[in-house]
Steps between C-alpha positions, in 0.01 A plus 500: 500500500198255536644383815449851647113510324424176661604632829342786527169300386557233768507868751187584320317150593641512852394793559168463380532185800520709705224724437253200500623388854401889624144473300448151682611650826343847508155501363438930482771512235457116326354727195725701410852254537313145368445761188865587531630101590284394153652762266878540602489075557372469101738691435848325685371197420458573109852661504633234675398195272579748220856495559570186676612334182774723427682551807836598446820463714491818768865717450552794746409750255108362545549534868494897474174452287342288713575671816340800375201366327354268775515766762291698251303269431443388841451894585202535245346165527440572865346814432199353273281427825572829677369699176192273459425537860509871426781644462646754211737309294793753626418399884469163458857497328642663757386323749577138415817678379564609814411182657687279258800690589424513849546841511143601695429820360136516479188698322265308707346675818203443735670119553292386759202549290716320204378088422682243605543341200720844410665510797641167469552526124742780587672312764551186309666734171749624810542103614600353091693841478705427771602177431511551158781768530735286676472240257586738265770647699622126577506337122484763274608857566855319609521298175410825334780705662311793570596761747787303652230224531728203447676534823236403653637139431668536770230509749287213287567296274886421640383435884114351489454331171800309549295354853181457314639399176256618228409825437098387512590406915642800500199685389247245691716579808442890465200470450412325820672717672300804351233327556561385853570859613198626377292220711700619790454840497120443432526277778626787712253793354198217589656471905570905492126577447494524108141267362589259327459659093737795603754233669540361168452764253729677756766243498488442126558913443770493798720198378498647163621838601200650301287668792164516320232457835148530519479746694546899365719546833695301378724240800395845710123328477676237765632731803619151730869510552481139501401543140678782380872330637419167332397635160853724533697128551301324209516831294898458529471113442374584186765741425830244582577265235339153432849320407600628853245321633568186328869515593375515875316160431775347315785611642394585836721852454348852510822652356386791219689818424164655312266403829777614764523843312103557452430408852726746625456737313105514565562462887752796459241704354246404715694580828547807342125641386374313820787764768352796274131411481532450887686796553325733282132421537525387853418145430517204732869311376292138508213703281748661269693179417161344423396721270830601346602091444188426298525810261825506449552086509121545221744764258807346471322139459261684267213352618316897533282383805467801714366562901447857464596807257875534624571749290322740805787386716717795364652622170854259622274198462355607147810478413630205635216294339590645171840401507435170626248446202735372263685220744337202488537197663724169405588381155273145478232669744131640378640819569530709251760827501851502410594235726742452772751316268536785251561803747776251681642472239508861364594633834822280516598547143438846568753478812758287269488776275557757717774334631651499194513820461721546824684229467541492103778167528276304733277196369145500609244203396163553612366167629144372599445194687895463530560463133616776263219757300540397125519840281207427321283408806619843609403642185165361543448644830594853330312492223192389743552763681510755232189354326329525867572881493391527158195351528409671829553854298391425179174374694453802707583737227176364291309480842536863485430555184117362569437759753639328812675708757932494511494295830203294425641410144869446658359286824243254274717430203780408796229229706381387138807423384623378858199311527435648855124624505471858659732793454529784618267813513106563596418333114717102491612548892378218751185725499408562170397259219585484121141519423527892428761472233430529151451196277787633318716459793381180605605361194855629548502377825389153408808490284709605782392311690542172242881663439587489851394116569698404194765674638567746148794328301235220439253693329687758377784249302146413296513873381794439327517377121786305553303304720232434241793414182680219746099384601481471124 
């Protein structure tokens, strides 16, 4: 246990790093987060030497614990400076919540009047929670054998670390990656016509899928082509998988049954919207595939940028964008969603099953990455699924209970626990703004929101008092 205290200090003490680096840098808000960096640093660095002399061995019942307790902590810590800056405690919450989690919904308006040192706060929040999910997703959710979670073995651990031979070049090497991405498509934003702050903050928010900007028009602030195309390729770079990426390097081979299927399956949907947005509104094809590539490509990644309210394109597209919602991008990506992997995988033991049924003395194995579906991976992917739903309804079902609206309630506990941004609807669409909501129901939210980017089985298995007897 005082491994997992003396972690969540150390994220305590880096965080409070962090914060002085912004005071030094942006001198309007210095105040309120050198206030912020001296309090929440006292306090990491007292927990930290508090427990460093009884550090036990770390079993993978302390990995569930510690997954869930240092994004919390790492959710609240970050919210300190908002609410001395100004904030009420319930907005500040859910906004570094939201950033944390890169999921972009946002209380905040009038952002070109917002400081700096804000805007950049948020956008850094959406950088560490970025990278700090696939970590996760990479070392521990597999070893935790959530959600079907271990298979993704497969796509790491058995093809890169083997080239890079510890697990630490492993991690160095996705990190530079992440990292390199996001100078390139800050790079690109700086040549398209973006100055030089909203390159970066822009490429830090795009890279992580999160799609906070600085701007209250959101990407739609931006109307160059040039601009809008290039933040729809690095909004999918974000949403493809970092071990992918790292098997391209290493083994020069860009084989991947999860990317093949997501990148289809996006450019099959955006043919589609793009033929009926042309057809029925009478737009220009080139203009259509523009602007339906970057919403749909900013959804499914759940990054939540947005270049105009689509949701006037016609009550078809309304609905489109709600059922995309839930997808996600790549297991191993900052994406957040279901993920590729697990809707492969359900749809072909789905079609296994069925036939099955028809063909009762026939033997089907449902296989990933040419290798056979263990029963309790596909149990996992079930049971994530079922917890997804749950969540979802259980979530919406309290929305409305604090005076929310059906479709408001159904469409923002969906993106919260997605960890898309907008919704659907004039309140949480790509035109609206949390702001309005009750404190009440930001507070749900911000635990939907937390849910979602810990995927449910890995919060919810600390619910349990069997969990707590074995901890014992």
């Amino acid at each position: 246990m005082n491994v997992v205290i003396f972690v969540n200090g150390a994220v305590m003490l880096f965080t409070a790093l962090l914060m002085a680096v912004n005071a030094l840098l942006f001198a309007e808000t210095a105040p309120s987060f050198s206030a912020a960096a001296a309090l929440l640093g006292s306090i990491g660095a007292f927990t930290m030497i508090a427990t460093r002399g009884a550090l036990g061995g770390f079993e993978r019942l302390h990995g569930f614990l510690l997954t869930a307790s240092v994004w919390l902590t790492a959710g609240l810590s970050a919210a300190l400076p908002l609410w001395l800056w100004g904030m009420s405690p319930a907005d500040a919450v859910f906004e570094a919540m939201s950033g944390i989690t890169t999921t972009g919904s946002t209380v905040m308006s009038g952002l070109e009047q917002t400081p700096r040192g804000i805007l950049f706060w948020r956008a850094l929040l959406q950088l560490l929670g970025g990278v700090g999910f696939v970590v996760t997703a990479m070392a521990l959710l597999p070893m935790l054998q959530v959600g079907g979670m271990q298979l993704f073995r497969t796509e790491s651990s058995d093809k890169g670390e083997k080239e890079l031979r510890t697990a630490a070049g492993y991690a160095l090497a996705t990190l530079g990656i992440y990292l390199g991405l996001v100078a390139l498509a800050a790079a690109t934003y700086w040549l398209g016509g973006m100055i030089p702050f909203d390159a970066i903050t822009h490429a830090m928010t795009t890279l992580s899928t999160g799609g906070y900007s600085n701007y209250d028009a959101s990407f739609g602030h931006f109307t160059s082509p040039f601009l809008q195309w290039s933040g729809t390729l690095f909004m999918l770079a974000g949403g493809l998988p970092f071990a992918w990426y790292i098997r391209i390097y290493t083994r020069r081979t860009f084989q991947s049954e999860q990317v093949r299927a997501f990148l289809v399956s996006v450019g099959a949907v955006i043919v589609v919207m793009t033929l009926w947005l042309s057809l029925s509104n009478e737009v220009p094809l080139g203009e259509a595939l523009r602007r339906v590539a970057f919403n749909v490509v900013s959804v499914v990644t759940t990054t939540g940028y947005a270049t105009e309210d689509y949701l006037t394109w016609g009550p078809v597209f309304a609905v489109a964008f709600f059922l995309l919602t839930p997808v996600g991008g790549c297991t191993g990506s900052t994406a957040g969603g279901a993920k590729a992997m697990r809707w492969l995988i359900l749809m072909r033991a789905v079609r296994d099953r069925v036939r099955a049924i028809h063909m009762p003395h026939g033997v089907f194995v449902t296989r990933y990455e040419g290798r056979p579906v263990s029963d309790d991976v596909l149990a996992g992917v079930v049971s994530f699924f079922y917890f997804y739903v749950l969540t979802v309804g259980v979530i919406a079902v309290a929305l409305d209970f604090l005076g929310l609206d059906t479709l408001t309630a159904l469409s923002a506990s969906l993106t919260a626990v997605a960890n898309v941004g907008p919704g659907v609807g004039d309140v949480v669409g790509p035109a609206g703004n949390f702001a309005t909501l009750p404190d009440s129901a930001k507070s749900v939210l911000v635990f939907a929101m937390y849910a979602g980017r810990l995927e449910m089985l890995t919060l919810f298995v600390l619910f349990t008092p069997t969990y707590w007897r074995a901890l014992a």
